[in-house]
C-alpha positions in Angstrom: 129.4 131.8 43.3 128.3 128.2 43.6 129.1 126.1 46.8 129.7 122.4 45.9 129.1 120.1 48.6 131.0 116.4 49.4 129.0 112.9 48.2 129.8 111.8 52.0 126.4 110.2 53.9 126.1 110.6 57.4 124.2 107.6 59.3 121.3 109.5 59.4 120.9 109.9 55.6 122.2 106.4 55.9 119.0 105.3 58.2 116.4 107.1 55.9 117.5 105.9 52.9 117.7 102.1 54.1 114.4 100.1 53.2 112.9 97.2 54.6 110.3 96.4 57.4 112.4 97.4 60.1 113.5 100.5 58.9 112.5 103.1 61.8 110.7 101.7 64.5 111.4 104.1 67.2 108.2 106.1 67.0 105.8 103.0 66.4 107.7 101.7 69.5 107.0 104.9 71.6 103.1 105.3 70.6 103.2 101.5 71.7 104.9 102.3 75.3 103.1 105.5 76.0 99.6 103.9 75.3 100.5 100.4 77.1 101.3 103.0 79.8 98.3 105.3 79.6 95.9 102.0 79.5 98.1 100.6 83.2 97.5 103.8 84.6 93.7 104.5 83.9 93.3 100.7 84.7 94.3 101.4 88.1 93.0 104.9 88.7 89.8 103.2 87.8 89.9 100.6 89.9 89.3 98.0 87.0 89.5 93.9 87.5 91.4 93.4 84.1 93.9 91.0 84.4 96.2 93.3 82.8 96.1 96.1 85.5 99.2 95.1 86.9 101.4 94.5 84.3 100.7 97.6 82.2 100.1 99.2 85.5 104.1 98.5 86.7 104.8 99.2 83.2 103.7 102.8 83.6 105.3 102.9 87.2 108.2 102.5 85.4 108.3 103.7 82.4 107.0 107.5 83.3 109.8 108.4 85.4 112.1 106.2 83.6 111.1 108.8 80.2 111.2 111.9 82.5 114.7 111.0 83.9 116.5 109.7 80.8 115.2 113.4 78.9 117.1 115.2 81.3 120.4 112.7 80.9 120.7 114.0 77.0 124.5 114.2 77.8 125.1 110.5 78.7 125.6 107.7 76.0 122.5 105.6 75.9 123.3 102.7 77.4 124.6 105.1 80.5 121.2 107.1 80.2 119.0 104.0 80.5 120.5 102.8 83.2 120.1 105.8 85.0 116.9 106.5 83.8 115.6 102.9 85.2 117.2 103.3 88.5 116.2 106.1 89.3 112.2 105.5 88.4 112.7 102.8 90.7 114.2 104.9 93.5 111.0 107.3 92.3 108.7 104.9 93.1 110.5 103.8 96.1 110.4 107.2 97.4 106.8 107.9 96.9 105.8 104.9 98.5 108.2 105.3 101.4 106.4 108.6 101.8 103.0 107.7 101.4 103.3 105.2 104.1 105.1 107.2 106.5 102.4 109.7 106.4 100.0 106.7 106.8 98.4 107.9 103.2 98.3 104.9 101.3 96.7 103.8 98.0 97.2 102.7 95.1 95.6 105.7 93.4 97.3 108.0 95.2 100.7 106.8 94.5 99.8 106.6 90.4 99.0 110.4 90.8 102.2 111.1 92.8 104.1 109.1 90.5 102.9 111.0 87.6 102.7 114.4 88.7 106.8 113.5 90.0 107.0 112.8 86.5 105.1 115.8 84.6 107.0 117.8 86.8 110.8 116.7 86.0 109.9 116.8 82.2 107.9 120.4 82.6 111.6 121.3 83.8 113.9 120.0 80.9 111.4 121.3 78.8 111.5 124.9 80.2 115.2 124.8 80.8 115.8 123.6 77.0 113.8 126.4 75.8 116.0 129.0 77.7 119.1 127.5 76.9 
């Protein structure tokens, strides 16, 4: 018995078979992001006077959470999921620097590590609960 299938394309065999220079960006554009991030984050763990500590510093501050949060939004359209995800990095960061100063524990190293252990720690959890799931 011989199972013949429909001609139909979806748009993902749409997007792969499409050619040109902007073909599929997203993964060139995440490599960028995560290592402009990385680069802000040991920029200010180390204390370094590049003028490009606080750019790719607030960068990271927002885009770690910002990544973590819109994960765990998979259910939202993606406009809705990045505007979610942005707010709340910013309440995030908010947060941790409320608390850092309420406890009279400020620093600027000290809130990169809160930030990003905050962060590990929400995508640690979609990850596990996606793998029981």
């Amino acid at each position: 018995m011989q199972t013949i299938h429909g001609t139909t394309t979806t748009s993902e065999d749409a997007e792969r078979e499409r050619e040109g220079p902007g073909r599929d960006l997203t993964p060139l554009l995440a490599g960028a992001a995560t290592a402009v991030g990385t680069i802000g984050a040991v920029l200010a763990l180390t204390g370094s006077d590049s003028p490009l500590r606080g750019p790719f510093t607030l960068f990271f501050l927002l885009a770690a959470p910002a990544a973590a949060i819109g994960a765990a939004l998979r259910g939202l359209d993606p406009f809705g999921r990045l505007v979610a995800s942005v707010a709340g990095a910013v309440v995030l960061d908010m947060l941790v620097a409320q608390a850092m100063l309420a406890l009279h524990q400020w620093s600027v190293r000290g809130g990169i590590v809160a930030v990003t252990a905050i962060s590990a720690l929400i995508l640690l959890l979609v990850i596990t609960r996606r793998r029981t799931v």
